[in-house]
N, C-alpha and C positions, 0 to 999 in steps of 0.2 A: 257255442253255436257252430254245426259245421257248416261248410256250405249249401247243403241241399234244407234243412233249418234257416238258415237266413233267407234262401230265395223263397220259402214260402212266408216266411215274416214278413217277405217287401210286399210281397200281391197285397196287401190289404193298401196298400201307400200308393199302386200303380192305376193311372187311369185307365181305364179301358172302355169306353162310351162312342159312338160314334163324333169325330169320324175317325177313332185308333180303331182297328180291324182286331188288332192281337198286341201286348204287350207282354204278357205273362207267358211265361212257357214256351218262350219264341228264342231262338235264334235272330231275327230281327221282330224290331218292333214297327207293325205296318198297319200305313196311314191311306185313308182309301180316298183318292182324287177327285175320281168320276168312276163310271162303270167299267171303263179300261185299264184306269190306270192307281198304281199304288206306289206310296213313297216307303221306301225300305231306309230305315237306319240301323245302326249295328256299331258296337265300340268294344273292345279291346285290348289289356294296357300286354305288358312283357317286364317281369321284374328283375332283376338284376340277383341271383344265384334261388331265384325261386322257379323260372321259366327259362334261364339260360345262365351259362357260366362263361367268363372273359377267357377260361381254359381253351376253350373249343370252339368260342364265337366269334365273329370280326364283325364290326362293325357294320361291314357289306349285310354279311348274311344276317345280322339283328332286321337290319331295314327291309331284308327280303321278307323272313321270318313276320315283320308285326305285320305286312300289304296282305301278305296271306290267312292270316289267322282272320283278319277281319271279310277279306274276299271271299274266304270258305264258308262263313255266316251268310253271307248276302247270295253264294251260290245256294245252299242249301233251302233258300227263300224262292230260287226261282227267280232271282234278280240280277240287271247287270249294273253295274257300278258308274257312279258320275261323278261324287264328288269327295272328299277326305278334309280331316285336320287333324295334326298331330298336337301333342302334349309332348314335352320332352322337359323329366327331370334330372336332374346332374347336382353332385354334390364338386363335382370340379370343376373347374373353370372351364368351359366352351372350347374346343380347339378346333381351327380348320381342317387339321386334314384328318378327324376322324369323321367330324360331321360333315365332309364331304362324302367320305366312303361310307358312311349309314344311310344320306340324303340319294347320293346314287340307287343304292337296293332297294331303299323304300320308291324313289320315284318311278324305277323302272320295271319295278313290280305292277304297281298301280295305273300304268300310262300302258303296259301290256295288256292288260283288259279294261282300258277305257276311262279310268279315274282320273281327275287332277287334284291334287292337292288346292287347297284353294285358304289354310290360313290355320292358326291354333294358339298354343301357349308353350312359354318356360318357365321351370320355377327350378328354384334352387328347391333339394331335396336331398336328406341324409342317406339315399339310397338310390343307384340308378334306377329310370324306368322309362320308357315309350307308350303312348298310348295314341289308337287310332281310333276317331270317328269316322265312320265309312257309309255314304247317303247313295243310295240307288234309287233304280225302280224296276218297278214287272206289271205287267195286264193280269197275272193268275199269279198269287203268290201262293206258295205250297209250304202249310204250318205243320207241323208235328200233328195236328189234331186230324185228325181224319183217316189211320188209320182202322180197318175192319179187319171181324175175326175171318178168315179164309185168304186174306190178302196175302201174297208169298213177300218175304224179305229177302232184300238186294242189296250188295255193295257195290261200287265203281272201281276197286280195284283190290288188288293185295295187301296183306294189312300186319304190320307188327315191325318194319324194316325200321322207322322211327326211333323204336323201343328199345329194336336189338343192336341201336348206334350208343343209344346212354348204355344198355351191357359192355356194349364194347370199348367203349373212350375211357371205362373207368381200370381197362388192363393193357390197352393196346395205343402204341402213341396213334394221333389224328394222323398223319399221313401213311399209317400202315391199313388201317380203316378201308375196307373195300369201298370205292367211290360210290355205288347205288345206293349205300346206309347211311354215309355222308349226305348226299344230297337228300335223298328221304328227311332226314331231320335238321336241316341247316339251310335248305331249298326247296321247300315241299310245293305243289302245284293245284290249288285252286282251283275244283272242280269246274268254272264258271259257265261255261260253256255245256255241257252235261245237263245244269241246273235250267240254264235258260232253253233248252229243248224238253225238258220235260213238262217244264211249265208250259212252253206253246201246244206239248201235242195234250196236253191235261193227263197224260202217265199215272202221276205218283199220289198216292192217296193222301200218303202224310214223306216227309222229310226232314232229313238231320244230319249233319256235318259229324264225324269222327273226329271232336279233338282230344274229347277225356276217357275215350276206350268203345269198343263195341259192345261190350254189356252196359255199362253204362249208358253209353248212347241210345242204343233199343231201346233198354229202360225207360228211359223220362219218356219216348214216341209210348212203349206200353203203358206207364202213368195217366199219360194224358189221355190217353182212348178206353182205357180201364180196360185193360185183354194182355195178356200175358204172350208170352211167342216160343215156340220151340226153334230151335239150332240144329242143324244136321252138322256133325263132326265134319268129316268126309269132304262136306261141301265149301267148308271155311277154304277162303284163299291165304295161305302163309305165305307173307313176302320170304324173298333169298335169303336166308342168313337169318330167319326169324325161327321162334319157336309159337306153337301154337298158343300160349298163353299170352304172348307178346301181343299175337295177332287177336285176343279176346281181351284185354285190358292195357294193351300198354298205353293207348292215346297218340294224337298228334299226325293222326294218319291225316287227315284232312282230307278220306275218301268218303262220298258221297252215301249214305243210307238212305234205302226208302223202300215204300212197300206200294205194291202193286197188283189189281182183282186180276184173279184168273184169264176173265174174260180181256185182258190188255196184255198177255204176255206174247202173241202174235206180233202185236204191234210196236213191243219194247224190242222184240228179236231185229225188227226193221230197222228202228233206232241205230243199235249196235252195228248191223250191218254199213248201216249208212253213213255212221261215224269210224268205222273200224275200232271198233270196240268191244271189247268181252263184258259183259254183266255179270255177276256172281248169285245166283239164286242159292240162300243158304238159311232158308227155314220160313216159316208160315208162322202168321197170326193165328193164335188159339183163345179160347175163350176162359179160361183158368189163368186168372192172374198171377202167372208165375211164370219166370225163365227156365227151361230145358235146354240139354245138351242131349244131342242122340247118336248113336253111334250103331247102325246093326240093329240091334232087337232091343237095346238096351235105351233106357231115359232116367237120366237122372236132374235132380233140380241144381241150379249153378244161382249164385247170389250175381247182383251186377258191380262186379269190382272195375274197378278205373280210378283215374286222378281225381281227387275232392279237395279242395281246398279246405286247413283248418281239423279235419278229421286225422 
């Protein structure tokens, strides 16, 4: 079974009745309060030579690393974060001063946009791993389902720098490593802020976090709306030191996707203004369920490649 195989083998086991809003197909799974207000949760584990290597990771940046994989879930929702519990499995005995230097990144990750930790678990385990529960909340949460065909697609930033740091750690020692590719994938930055102004000014039709590639990503928002999307080459932003395929499949970017009616692109312009911020406009919703790349006069069909677990 690979990944995308099991997660539709879970939907039959997942509640989704009132009062769960959305379990399935979500980046969180969101609980509806009242008419304002919604509970967002979201978990995350980090495994040990599957999601990071002791070669190139400290402790510090594991703890950065797991606050944000799950922040980026809960931005992606349109939510801002309250509360956390971590898992922490170890096949070695505990020691102070690494779990200080992991508990540092992870707290100060989390206490940067608003989270406390508030409790979890340890188990011995034949493999290390981290795992976060991450509980928010939002007034409008923003699911994957709701994009439409003519909607244009946007990113929040450049995208492939992540991808092009495991290119490079696997020839160049880490501190020859140009620091922007380091940090892109050792320190990545949690749209949250982003997320939580689209969902007050109501923007984004549907939304999704970049962690397992931008085809990929589009994909499951096209899945779920049943409409296909074309790509303008030209338009894709490649981070520095990336190549454009880094920037269509590599994952990990943790930059914000989402789509947006014609008739709100005045009002996204405002946004970005307002935030100093650039948006990426880099193709439209179609109604032919399938992914395009275009370039010029030319369209060709592109599969959605990214990270899958299992496959």
């Amino acid at each position: 079974m690979t990944e995308k195989e099991w997660i539709h083998f879970l939907k039959k086991y997942l509640f989704e009745e009132f009062p769960v809003l959305k379990s399935k197909n979500e980046d969180c799974a969101v609980i509806k309060l009242s008419e304002k207000e919604y509970l967002l949760l979201t978990t995350d584990a980090l495994v040990e030579d599957i999601h990071f290597s002791w070669e190139y990771t400290s402790f510090y940046d594991l703890g950065v690393k797991l606050a944000t994989s799950n922040l980026s879930d809960l931005a992606a929702t349109g939510g801002s974060p309250d509360f956390a519990l971590l898992t922490l499995g170890s096949s070695k005995p505990l020691e102070k001063f690494w779990l200080e230097s992991f508990m540092e990144g992870l707290i100060s990750t989390l206490e940067k946009y608003g989270a406390k930790l508030i409790g979890g678990d340890t188990v011995k385990s034949p493999v290390f791993f981290v795992n976060l529960v991450l509980i928010g909340k939002t007034e409008n949460p923003i699911l994957r389902k709701g994009a439409q065909v003519g909607d244009y697609v946007f990113v929040s930033r450049p995208l492939g720098e992540s991808a092009a740091f495991l290119k490079e750690i696997k020839r160049t020692p880490l501190e020859k490593i140009p620091e922007h590719l380091k940090r892109a994938h050792l320190h990545p930055e949690p749209e949250i802020q982003l997320g939580i102004t689209l969902s007050y000014y109501n923007l984004a039709t549907s939304m999704i976090d970049i962690s397992d590639g931008l085809l990929l990503d589009l994909w499951r928002i096209c899945e779920e709306n049943e409409v296909g999307a074309e790509l303008w080459k030209e338009r894709i932003p490649i981070g520095l030191n990336a190549t454009l395929e880094e920037a269509l499949s590599g994952g990990e970017d943790y930059a914000l996707l989402f789509t947006v009616k014609e008739e709100n692109l005045e009002k996204l312009e405002k946004i970005a203004q307002k935030l100093n911020r650039t948006f990426f406009m880099i193709g439209k919703i179609i109604h032919e369920k399938e992914l395009y790349l275009s370039e010029k006069n030319l369209k060709r069909k592109i599969y959605p490649l990214g990270f899958n677990h299992f496959q």
